[in-house]
Steps between C-alpha positions, in 0.01 A plus 500: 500500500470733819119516662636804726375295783665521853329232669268217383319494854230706447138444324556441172177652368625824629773477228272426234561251173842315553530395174361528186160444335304459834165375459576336146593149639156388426507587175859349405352191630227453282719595181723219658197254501377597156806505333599146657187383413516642122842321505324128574212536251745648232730193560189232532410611136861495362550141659160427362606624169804269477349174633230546246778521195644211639233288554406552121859406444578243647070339499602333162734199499712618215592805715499288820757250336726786331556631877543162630769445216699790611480415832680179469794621225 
């Protein structure tokens, strides 16, 4: 990539934009935030999800004492 530039000492705002999407950082950052923040509560309710199915597995003692049988063979 060639920017057809001689000399980088001058004033850069003379040149104009440098690179692409100027002015758009702000808004890639809060799509960053959101979407990492989706992420967590998306994987809060999955973990949620699978503690719940095995806390009704396991919360008898027949199911409790199956696992603990396998455990030990």
């Amino acid at each position: 990539m060639n920017a057809n530039i001689e000399s980088w000492n001058v004033d850069l705002t003379s040149i104009g934009p440098i690179y692409p999407f100027v002015g758009s950082e702000l808004f890639f950052t809060y799509c960053g935030v959101l979407s990492w923040l989706l992420w967590h509560v998306i994987q809060a309710r999955a973990e949620g999800k699978e503690l719940a199915e095995r806390q009704a597995k396991y919360s008898n003692s027949e199911g409790l004492n199956s696992a603990l049988d396998r455990e030990q063979t």
